[in-house]
N, C-alpha and C positions, 0 to 999 in steps of 0.2 A: 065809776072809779074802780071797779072792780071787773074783773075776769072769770072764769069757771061756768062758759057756756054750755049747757048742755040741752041738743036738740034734735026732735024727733025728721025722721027723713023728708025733704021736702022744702027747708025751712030757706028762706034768705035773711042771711046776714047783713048788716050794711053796717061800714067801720067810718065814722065820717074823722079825720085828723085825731084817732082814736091812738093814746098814750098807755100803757101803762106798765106797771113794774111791781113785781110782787109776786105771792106765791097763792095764790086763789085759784083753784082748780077743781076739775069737774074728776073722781077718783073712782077707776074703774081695775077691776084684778091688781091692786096693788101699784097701778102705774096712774100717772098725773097729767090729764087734758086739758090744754089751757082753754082750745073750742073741741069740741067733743058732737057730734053727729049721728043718728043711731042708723041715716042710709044717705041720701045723695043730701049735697048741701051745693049752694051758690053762694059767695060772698063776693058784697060789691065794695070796695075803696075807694074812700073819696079824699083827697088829700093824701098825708104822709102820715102810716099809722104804723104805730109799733108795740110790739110783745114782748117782756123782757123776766125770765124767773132762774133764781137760783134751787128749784125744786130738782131733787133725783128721780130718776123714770118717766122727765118728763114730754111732752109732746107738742107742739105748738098748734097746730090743727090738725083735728083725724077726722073723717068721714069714713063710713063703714061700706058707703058706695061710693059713684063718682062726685068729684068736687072741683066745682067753677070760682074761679076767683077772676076779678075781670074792675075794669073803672073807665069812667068814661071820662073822666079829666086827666087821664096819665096818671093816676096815682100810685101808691108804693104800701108795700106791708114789707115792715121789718122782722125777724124773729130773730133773739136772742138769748144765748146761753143754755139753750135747751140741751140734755145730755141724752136723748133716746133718739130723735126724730122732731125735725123741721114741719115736715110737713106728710101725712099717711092717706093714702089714698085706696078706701078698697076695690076699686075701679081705675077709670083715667082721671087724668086733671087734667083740666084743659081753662088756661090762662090765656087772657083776652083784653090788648090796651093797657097792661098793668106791669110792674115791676114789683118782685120779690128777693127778699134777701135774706139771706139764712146764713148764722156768725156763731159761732159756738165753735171754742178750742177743743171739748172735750164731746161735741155731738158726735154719735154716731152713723147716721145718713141724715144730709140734708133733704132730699127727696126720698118717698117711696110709696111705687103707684103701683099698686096689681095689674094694672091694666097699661095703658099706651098714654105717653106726655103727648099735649096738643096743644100747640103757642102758636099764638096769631100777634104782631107786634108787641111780644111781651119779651122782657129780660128778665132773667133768674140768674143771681148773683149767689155763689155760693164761698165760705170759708169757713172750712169746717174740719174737725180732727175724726173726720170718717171717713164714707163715701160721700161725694155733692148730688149723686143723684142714681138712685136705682130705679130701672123700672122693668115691666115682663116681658108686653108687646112693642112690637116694632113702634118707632115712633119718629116723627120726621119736623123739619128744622126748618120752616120755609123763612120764605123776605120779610124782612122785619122783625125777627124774632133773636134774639142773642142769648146765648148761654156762657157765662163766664165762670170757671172751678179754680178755686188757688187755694193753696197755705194759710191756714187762718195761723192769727200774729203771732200764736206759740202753739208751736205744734203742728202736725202736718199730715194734708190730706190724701188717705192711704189710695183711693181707686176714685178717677174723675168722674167717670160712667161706667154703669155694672148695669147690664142687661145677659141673662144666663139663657135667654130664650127668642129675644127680638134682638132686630136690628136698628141700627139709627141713619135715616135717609135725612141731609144735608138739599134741601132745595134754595139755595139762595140764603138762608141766614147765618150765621157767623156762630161759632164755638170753637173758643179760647178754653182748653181741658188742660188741668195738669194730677198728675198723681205721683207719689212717691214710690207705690209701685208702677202702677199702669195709668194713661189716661182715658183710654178707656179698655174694659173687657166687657166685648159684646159678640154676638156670632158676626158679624157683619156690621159695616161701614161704608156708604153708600152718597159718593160727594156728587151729584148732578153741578151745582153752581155753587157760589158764594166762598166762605171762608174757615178755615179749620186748621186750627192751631193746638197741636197735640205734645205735651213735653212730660218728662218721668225722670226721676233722678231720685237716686236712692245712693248711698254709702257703702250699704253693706248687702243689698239684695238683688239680684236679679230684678231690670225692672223691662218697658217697654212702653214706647207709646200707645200702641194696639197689643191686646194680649188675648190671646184665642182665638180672636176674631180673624177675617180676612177684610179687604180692604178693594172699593173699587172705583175708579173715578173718570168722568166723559174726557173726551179728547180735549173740549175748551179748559178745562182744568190742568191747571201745573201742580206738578208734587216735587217738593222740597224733602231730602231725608237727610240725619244725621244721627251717628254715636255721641253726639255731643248734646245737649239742651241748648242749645242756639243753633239758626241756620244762617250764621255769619261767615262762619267757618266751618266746612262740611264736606263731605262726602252726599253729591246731590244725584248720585245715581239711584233711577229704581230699584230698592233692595231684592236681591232675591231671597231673603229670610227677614221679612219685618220683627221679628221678635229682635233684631240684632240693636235695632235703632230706638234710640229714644227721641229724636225729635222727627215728626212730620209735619208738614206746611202743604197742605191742599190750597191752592188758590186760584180764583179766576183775575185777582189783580191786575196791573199793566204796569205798576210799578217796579218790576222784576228786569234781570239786565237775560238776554240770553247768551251760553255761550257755546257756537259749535263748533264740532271737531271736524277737521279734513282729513281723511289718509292720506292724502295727495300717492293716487295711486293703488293704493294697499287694500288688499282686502278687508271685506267684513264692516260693521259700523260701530258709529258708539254714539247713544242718546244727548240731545241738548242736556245743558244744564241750567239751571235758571237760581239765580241769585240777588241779594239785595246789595251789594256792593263789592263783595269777595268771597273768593270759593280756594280749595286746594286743587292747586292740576293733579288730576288722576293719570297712573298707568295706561299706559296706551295698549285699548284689545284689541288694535288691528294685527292681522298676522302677516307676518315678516317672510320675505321671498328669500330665497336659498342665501341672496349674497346680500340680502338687506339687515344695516344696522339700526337700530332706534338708539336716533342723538339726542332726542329731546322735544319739545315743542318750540314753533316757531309764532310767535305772539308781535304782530308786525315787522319791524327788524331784527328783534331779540329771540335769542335761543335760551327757553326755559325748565326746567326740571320735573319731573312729578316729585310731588310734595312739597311744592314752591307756592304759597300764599301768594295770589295775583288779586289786586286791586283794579276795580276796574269802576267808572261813569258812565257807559254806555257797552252797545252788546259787542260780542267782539269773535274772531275765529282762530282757534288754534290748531297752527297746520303740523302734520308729523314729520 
């Protein structure tokens, strides 16, 4: 019934539908370990287990080295309300078969790994009034793995992913990032396949979806951008200043409508655009021959404007 593990490097842990709530802790320089590790640790999950304390400086699990969390029936580890750190890793973490969840208005990172995240069919669920997730080394997102960062219910999550030295490589799994400043800042971003959904909205501050980093993704991949937090309505050209945009949509989906341009005639080109059901007609960059006028777009019989909100079911061609 109680909490304030503390254990030497090597140890495994096993949480089997482990409850509990309270302020029992392992207290080390002034700060409060709910599990405490003095080097690598393993923890196994069995069922739906959760940690819940209203202590200050406090920690939900640290390991001093690398730390396995992993379950072999699908299990889950909750942490709640913790105000320093979710979860500290002085190494990698590397999560396997399991779900994590880290909830705190007032946390300050939900993750943070010295070393490189490594998920194998695992979800990390983050709402937290900090970062959802910092780490050093590059670290990559394969099939079956999902990472989701939002606004916890009061208060709001300043930076989705912070990595000041790696990169984050997207193989096939899905990350759903939001930040109020940024969703993420990292040197790099790296979508091979799957899913990535990046939003930033702020008030009062300069924000972005990608912030310092650069940004790269395979031919099979579609990129969605927008000044707006939705890509319903958008501006779905590749930016050529990603800090401009706060919404990006990488996807290998099929769900997407496409829409091309013709110059009928005209020099020069202008990229698809791909949508989930409406976009804005954009300015036409083809260039115009001495006695040529730009009327408009031509969207089957109808002659349409740029900045005209077009609805569309299926993919469609708008000729100049």
């Amino acid at each position: 019934g109680t909490v304030g593990y503390a254990m030497v490097s090597g140890t495994t842990l096993t949480l089997v539908n482990y409850e509990y709530t309270g302020d029992a802790a392992y207290e080390s320089a002034n700060e409060n370990f709910l599990i405490y590790s003095t080097g690598s640790l393993t923890i196994k999950v069995v069922g739906s287990c959760s940690i819940t304390t209203t202590l200050a400086k406090s920690y939900g699990v640290y390991a001093d080295g690398s730390l396995s969390i992993s379950s072999d029936d699908s299990g889950s580890l909750t942490l709640n309300d913790f105000d320093s750190c979710g979860i500290l890793s002085g190494s990698s973490l590397t999560l396997t078969d399991v779900t994590i969840n880290v909830n705190s208005d007032k946390i300050f990172e939900g993750l943070n790994i010295a070393g490189k995240y490594i998920s194998t069919n695992s979800t990390y669920n983050a709402k937290v009034g900090g970062a959802g997730m910092v780490y050093k080394t590059s670290s990559t997102i394969s099939a079956g793995s999902t990472i989701n960062i939002s606004n916890p219910d009061n208060g709001l999550v300043t930076v989705g992913i912070e990595s000041s030295y790696g990169s984050l490589t997207v193989d096939g799994g899905t990350v759903n990032a939001h930040g109020s400043v940024s969703a993420i800042r990292t040197r790099n971003v790296i979508v091979n396949s799957g899913e990535v959904v990046l939003s930033s909205h702020h008030d009062t501050k300069s924000n972005w979806a990608i912030e310092k980093g650069q940004y790269e993704y395979k031919e099979n991949v579609k990129l969605i951008v927008s000044k707006e937090t939705s890509g319903s309505l958008a501006e779905y050209e590749d930016p050529s200043k990603y800090t401009e945009y706060k919404y990006m949509r990488f996807t290998t989906a099929t769900d997407l409508y496409t829409v091309t341009f013709d110059g009928n005639g005209l020099t020069g080109q202008m990229k698809n655009l791909y949508t989930t059901g409406s976009f804005i007609l954009p300015d036409s960059k083809y260039t115009l021959g001495t006695y040529d006028e730009f009327l408009g777009w031509k969207i089957g019989e109808e002659l349409h404007q740029p900045g005209e909100i077009i609805n569309l079911d299926g993919d469609l061609t708008a000729k100049a």
